[in-house]
MITORMAR-862298 format. One record per atom (N, C-alpha, C): residue number from 1; atom name; x, y, z; residue in three letters. Coordinates in nm, 4 decimals. Each point is the difference from the previous one (the first is absolute). Example, Ala and Ser with C-alpha at 12.3 -4.5 7.8 and 13.67 -1.06 7.14 Angstrom:
2
ATOM_num_atomo_east_north_up_residuo
ATOM_1_N_1.3190_-0.5690_0.7800_ALA $
ATOM_1_CA_-0.0890_0.1190_0.0000_ALA $
ATOM_1_C_0.0900_0.1200_0.0000_ALA $
ATOM_2_N_-0.0350_0.1050_-0.0720_SER $
ATOM_2_CA_0.0820_0.1190_0.0060_SER $
ATOM_2_C_-0.0770_0.1090_0.0730_SER $
END
This chain:
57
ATOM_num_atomo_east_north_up_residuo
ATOM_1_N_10.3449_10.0357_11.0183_UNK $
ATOM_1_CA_0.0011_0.1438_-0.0064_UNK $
ATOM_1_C_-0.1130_0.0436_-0.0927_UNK $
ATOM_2_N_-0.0490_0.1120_0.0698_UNK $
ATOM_2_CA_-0.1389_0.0591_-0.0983_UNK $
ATOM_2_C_-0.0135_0.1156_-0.0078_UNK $
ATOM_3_N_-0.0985_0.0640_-0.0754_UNK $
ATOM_3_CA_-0.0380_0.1559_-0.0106_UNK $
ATOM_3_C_-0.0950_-0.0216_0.0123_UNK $
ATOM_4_N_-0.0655_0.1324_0.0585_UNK $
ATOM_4_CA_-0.1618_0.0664_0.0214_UNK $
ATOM_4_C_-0.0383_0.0849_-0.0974_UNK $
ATOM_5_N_-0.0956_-0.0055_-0.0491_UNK $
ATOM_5_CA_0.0063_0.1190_-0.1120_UNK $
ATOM_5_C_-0.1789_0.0714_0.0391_UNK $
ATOM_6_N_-0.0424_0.1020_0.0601_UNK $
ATOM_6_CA_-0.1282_0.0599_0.0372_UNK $
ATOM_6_C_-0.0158_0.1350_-0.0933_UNK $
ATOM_7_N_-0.1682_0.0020_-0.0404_UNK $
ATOM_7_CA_0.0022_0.0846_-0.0934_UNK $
ATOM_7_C_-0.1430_0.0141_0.0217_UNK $
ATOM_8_N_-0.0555_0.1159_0.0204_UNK $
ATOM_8_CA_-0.1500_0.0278_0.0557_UNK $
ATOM_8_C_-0.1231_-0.1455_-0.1199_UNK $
ATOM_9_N_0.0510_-0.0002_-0.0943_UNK $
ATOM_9_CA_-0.0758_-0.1139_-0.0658_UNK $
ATOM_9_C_0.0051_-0.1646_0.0831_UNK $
ATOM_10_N_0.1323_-0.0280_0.0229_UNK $
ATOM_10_CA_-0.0425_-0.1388_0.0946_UNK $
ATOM_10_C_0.1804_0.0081_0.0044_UNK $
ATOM_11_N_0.0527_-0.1465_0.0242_UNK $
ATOM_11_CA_0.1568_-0.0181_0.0148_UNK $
ATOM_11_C_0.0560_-0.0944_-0.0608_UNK $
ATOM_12_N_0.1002_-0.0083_0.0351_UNK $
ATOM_12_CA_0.0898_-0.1776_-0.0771_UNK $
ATOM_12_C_0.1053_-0.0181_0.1291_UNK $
ATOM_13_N_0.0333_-0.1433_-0.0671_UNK $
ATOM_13_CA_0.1252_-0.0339_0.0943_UNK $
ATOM_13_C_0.0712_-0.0621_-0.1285_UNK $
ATOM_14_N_0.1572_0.0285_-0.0034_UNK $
ATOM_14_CA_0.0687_-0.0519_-0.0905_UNK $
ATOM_14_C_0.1237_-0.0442_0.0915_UNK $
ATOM_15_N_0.0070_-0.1570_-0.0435_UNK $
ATOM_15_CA_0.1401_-0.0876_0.0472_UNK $
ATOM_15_C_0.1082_0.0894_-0.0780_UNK $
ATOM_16_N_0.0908_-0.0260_0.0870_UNK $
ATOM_16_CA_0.1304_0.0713_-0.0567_UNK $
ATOM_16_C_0.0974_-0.1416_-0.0535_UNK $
ATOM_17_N_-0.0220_-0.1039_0.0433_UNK $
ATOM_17_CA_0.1120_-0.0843_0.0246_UNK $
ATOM_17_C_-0.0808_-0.1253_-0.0466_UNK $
ATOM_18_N_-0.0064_-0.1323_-0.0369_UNK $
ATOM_18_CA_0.1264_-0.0255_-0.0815_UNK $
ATOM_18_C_0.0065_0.1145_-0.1177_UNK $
ATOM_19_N_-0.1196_0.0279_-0.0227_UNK $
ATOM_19_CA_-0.0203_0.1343_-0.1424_UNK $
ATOM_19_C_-0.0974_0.0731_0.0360_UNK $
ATOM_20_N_-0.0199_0.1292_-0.0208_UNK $
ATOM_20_CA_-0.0706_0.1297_-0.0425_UNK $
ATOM_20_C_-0.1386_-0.0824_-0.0431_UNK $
ATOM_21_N_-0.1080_-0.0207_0.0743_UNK $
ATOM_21_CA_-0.1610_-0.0145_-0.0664_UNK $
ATOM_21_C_-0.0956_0.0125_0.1432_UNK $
ATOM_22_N_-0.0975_0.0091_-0.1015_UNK $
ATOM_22_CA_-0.1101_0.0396_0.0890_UNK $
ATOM_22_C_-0.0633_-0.1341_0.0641_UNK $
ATOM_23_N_-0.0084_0.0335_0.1826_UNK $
ATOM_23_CA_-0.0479_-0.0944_0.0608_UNK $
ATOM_23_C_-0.1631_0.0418_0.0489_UNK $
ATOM_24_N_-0.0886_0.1402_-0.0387_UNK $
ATOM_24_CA_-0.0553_-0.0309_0.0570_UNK $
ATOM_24_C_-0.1063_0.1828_-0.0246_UNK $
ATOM_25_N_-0.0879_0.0077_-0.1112_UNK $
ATOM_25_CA_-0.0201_0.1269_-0.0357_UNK $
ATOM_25_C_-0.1351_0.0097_0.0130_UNK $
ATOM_26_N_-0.0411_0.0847_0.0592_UNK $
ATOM_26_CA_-0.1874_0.0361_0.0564_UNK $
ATOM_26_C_-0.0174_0.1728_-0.0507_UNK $
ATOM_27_N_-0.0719_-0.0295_-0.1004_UNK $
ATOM_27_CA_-0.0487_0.1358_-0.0101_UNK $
ATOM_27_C_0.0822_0.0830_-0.1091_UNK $
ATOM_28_N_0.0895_-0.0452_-0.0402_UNK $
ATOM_28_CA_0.0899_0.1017_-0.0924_UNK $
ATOM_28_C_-0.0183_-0.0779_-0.1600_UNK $
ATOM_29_N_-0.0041_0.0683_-0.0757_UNK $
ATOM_29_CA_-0.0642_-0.0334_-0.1119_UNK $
ATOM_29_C_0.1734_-0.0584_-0.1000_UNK $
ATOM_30_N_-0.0019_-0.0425_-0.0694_UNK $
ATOM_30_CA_0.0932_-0.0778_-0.0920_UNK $
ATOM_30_C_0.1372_0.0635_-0.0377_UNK $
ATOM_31_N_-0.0326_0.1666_-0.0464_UNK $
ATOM_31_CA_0.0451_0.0710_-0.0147_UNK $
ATOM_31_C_0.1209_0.0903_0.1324_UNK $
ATOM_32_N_-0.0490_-0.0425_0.1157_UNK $
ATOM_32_CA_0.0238_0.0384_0.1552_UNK $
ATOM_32_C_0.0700_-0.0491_0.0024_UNK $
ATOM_33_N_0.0125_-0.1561_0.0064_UNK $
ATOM_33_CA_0.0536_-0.1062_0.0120_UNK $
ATOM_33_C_0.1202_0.0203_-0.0489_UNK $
ATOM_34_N_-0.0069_-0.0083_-0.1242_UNK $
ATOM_34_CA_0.1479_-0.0195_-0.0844_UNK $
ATOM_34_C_0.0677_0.1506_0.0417_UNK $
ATOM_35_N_-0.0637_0.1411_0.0047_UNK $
ATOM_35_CA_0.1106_0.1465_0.0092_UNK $
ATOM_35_C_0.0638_-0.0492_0.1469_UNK $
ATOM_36_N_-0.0994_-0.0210_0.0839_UNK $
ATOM_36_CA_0.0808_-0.0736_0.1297_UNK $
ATOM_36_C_0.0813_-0.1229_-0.0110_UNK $
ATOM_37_N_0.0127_-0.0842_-0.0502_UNK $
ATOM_37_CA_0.1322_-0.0816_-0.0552_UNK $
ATOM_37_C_0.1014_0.0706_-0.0714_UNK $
ATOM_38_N_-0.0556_0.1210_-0.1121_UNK $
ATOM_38_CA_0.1288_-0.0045_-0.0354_UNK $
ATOM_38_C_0.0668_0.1197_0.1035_UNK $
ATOM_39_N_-0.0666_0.0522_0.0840_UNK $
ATOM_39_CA_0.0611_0.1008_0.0989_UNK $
ATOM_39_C_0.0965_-0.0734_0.1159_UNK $
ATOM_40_N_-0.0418_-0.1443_0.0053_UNK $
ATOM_40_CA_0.0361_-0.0521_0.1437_UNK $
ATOM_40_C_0.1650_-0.0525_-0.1273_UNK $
ATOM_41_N_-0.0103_-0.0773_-0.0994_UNK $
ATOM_41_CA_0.0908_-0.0281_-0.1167_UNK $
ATOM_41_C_0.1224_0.1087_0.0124_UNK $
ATOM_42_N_-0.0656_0.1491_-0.0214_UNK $
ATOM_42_CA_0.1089_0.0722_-0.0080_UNK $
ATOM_42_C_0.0540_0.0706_0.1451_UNK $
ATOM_43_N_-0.0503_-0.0377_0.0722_UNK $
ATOM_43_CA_0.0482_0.0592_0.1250_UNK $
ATOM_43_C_0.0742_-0.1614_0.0448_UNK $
ATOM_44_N_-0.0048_-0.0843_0.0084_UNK $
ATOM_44_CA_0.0157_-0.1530_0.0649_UNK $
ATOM_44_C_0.1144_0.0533_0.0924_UNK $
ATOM_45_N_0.1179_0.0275_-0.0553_UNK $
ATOM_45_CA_0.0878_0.0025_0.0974_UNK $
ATOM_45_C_-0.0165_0.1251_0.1287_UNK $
ATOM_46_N_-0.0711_0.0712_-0.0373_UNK $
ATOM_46_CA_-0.0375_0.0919_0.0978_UNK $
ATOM_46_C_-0.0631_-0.0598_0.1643_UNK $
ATOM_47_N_-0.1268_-0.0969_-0.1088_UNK $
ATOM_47_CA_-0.0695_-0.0540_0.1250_UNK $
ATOM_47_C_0.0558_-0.1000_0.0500_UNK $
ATOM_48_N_0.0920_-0.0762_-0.0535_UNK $
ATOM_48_CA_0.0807_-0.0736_0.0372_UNK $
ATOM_48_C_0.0860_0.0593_0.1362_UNK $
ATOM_49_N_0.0557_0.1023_-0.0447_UNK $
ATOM_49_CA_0.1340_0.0797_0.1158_UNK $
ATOM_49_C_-0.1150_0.0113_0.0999_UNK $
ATOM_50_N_-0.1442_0.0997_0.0218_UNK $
ATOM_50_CA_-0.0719_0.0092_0.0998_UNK $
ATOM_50_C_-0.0222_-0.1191_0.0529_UNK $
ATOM_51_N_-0.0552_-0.0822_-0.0388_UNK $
ATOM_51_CA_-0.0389_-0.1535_0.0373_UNK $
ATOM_51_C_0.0644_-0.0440_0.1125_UNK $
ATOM_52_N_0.1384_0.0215_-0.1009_UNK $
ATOM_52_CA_0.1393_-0.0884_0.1440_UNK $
ATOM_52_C_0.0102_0.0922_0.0664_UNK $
ATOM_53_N_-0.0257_0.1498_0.0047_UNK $
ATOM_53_CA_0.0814_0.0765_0.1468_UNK $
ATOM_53_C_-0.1391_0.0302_0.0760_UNK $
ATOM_54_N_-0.1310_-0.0160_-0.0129_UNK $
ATOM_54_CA_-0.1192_-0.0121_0.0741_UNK $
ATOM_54_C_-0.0311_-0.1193_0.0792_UNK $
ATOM_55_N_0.0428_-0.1281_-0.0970_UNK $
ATOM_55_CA_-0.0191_-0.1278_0.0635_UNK $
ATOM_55_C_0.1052_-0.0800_0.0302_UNK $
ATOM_56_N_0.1009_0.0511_-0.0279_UNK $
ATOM_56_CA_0.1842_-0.0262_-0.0022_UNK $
ATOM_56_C_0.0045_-0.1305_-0.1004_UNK $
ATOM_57_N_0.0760_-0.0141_-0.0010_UNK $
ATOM_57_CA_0.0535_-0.1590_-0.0635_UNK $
ATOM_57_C_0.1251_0.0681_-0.1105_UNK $
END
């Protein structure tokens, strides 16, 4: 399970599973990085509930 994270500067991809980290960041500066972790951190169970009723499981 993963997140997309797009932002006119460049994007990331962050694993959700086994843990919360970044798999994969072009263009977003250090600072990007981490407010988008801790946004995906405090939402988790959110994107979690979408996750399973978009892709079921």
């Amino acid at each position: 399970m993963h997140v997309h994270v797009a932002h006119t500067d460049g994007e990331a991809k962050f694993w959700l599973e086994p843990a919360i980290e970044l798999a994969l960041g072009v263009g977003l500066s250090q600072s990007q990085i981490r407010e988008a972790m801790t946004v995906i951190v405090e939402h988790e169970e959110e994107i979690r509930h979408a996750w399973s009723t978009h892709f079921g499981g």
